[in-house]
C-alpha positions in Angstrom: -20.5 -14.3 26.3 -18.1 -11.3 26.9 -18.6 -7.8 27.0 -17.2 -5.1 25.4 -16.8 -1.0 26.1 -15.8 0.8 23.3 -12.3 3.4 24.2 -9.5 4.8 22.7 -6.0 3.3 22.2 -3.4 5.7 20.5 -5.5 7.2 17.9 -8.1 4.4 17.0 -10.9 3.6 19.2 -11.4 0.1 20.1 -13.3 -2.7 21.7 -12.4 -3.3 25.2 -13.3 -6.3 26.9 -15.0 -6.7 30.6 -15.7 -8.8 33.2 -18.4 -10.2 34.8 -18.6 -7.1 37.0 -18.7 -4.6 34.3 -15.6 -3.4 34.8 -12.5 -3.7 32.6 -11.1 -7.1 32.5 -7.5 -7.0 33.8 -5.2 -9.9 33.7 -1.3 -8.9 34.7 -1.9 -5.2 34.1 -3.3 -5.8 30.4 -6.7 -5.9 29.1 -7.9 -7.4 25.9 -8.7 -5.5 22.7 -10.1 -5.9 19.3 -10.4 -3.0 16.3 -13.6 -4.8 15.1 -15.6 -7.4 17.3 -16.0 -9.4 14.4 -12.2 -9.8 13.8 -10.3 -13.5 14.5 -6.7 -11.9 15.9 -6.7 -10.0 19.4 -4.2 -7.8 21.0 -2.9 -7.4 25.1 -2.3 -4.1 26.1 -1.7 -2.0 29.1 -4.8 -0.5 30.9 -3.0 2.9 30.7 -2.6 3.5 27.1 -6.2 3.3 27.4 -8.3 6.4 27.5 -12.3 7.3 27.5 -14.1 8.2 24.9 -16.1 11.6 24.5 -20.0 10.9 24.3 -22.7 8.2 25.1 -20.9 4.8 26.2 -21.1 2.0 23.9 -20.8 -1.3 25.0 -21.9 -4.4 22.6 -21.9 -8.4 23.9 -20.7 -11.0 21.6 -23.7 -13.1 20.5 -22.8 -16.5 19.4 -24.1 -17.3 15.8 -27.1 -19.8 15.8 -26.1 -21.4 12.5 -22.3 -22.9 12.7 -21.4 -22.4 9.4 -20.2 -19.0 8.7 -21.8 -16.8 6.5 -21.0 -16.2 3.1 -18.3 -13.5 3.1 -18.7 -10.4 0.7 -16.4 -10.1 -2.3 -13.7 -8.3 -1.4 -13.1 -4.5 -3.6 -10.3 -5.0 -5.6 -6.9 -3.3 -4.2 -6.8 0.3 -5.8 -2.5 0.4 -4.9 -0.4 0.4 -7.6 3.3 -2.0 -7.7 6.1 0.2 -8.5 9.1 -1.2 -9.8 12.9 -1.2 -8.3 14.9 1.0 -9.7 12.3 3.8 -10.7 12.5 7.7 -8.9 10.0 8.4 -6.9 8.7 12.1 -7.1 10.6 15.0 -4.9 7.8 15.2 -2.5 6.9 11.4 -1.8 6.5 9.9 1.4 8.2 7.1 1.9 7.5 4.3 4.0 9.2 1.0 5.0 7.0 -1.8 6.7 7.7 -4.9 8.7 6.1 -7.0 10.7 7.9 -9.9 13.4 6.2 -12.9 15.4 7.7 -15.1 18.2 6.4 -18.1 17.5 4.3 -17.4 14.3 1.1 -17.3 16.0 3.3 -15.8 19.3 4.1 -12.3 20.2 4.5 -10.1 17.7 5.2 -6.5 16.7 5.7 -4.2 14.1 8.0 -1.4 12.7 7.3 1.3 10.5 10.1 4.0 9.5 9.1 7.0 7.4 10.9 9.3 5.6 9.9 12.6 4.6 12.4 14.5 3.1 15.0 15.5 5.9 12.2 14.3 7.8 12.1 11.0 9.3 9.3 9.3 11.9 9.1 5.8 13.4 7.0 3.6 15.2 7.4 0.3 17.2 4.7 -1.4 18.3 4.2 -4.2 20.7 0.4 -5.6 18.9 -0.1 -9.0 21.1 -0.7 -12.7 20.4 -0.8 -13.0 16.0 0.9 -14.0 13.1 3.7 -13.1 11.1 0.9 -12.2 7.9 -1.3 -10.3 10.3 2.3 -8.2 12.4 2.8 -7.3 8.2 -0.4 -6.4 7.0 -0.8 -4.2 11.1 2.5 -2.3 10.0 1.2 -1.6 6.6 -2.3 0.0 8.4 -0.4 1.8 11.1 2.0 3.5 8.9 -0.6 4.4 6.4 -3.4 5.8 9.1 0.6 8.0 10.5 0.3 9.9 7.1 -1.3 13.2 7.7 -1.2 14.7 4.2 -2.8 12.2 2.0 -2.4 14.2 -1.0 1.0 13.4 -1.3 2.5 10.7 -3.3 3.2 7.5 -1.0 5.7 4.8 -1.6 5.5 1.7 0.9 8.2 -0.8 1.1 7.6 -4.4 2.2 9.5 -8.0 2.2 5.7 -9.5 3.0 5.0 -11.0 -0.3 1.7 -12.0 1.3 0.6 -8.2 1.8 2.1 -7.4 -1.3 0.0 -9.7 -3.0 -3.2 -9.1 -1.6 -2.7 -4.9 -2.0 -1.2 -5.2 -5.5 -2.2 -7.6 -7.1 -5.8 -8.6 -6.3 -5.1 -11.7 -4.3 -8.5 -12.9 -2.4 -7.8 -12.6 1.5 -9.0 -16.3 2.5 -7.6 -15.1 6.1 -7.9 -12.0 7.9 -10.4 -11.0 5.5 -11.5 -7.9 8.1 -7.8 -6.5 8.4 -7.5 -6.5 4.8 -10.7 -4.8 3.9 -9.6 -2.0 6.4 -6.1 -1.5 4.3 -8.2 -1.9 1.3 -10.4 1.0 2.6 -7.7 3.6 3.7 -5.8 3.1 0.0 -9.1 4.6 -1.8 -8.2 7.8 0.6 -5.0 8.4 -1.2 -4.2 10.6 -4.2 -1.1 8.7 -5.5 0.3 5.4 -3.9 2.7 2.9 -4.7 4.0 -0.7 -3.3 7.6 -1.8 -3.4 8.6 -5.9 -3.2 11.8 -5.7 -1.0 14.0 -8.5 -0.2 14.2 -8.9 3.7 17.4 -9.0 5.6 19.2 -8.1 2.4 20.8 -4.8 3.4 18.4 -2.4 2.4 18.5 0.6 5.2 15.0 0.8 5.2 13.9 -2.2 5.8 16.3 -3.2 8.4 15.3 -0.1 10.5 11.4 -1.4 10.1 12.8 -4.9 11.1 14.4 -3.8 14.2 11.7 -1.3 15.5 9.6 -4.5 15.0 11.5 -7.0 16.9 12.4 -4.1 19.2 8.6 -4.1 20.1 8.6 -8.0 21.4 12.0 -7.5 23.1 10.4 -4.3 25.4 6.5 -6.0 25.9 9.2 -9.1 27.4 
């Protein structure tokens, strides 16, 4: 059984695990971490983007399940997120989003890219998010870029080549994997006043989405 302190990475707080002695578990500088402790896919980061958490500490142990077979899991709430279609003007004041996710090895290292535009504005993130899939590095950069947007009033306009994520946000698709990560997404759409997904073709020359490729791929190039 392995324990787990609860910290802060970024802007989320997280599980961290320990060792045996109580103390953070460190293997070549990183320590594992998990967003929920029920969740299949974990992440490798370094100890020093870690921080402590304000308040009582929390630490949980994992508790293996008497019964093998897993439980039944709850329906999942049908995705709220609208699918735009190309072509169509998006209003003045949308933000705009463009999403990608890339894996080494499909499950292997993986990271993801998000590049926002705001007007003249633009933000970007490139994230190095450990061992997962290419699915899970997609739906990861669809979460991250939606938790970056501060004014969720606004209209929102997300572009992805993931026909998987697509499917699942858009168009009611039931998530037989990562069912956790998904019901997350799920959660922070019903937050928003007005938001939209876009079907993109990948690596077809579309400035967004190659800038959301390379931060992604930028992400497993640095962590190597």
């Amino acid at each position: 059984m392995t324990d787990w302190k609860r910290m802060r990475f970024k802007k989320n707080k997280v599980w961290v695990s320990l060792g045996p002695d109580g103390n953070l578990d460190v293997q070549d500088g990183k320590v594992l971490i998990k967003y929920q402790l029920n969740q299949a896919h974990e992440y490798r980061i370094n100890t020093d983007s870690l921080h402590l958490l304000e308040g009582p500490e929390q630490i949980e142990t994992d508790v293996p399940p008497v019964d093998p077979k897993p439980p039944a899991r709850p329906q999942q709430p049908p995705a709220k997120a609208a699918a735009g279609t190309s072509g169509e003007d998006h209003p003045a004041d949308a933000i705009l989003i463009h999403t990608d996710g890339a894996s080494s090895g499909n499950p292997g290292p993986s990271g993801i890219g998000v590049h926002m535009q705001y007007g003249p504005h633009a933000k970007e993130i490139s994230r190095f998010i450990g061992i997962a899939t290419n699915n899970i590095a997609e739906l990861e950069a669809i979460r991250v870029g939606l938790e970056a947007v501060k004014d969720r009033k606004k209209p929102v306009r997300i572009f992805t080549d993931s026909s998987y994520a697509f499917g699942l946000l858009t168009q009611g698709w039931k998530a037989k994997k990562n069912p956790e990560l998904v019901a997350e997404i799920r959660a922070l759409l019903n937050i928003f006043s007005d938001i939209r997904f876009y079907k993109v073709k990948g690596h077809a020359g579309d400035p967004g989405n190659e800038r959301a490729d390379q931060l992604a791929t930028d992400a497993i190039k640095q962590n190597r």
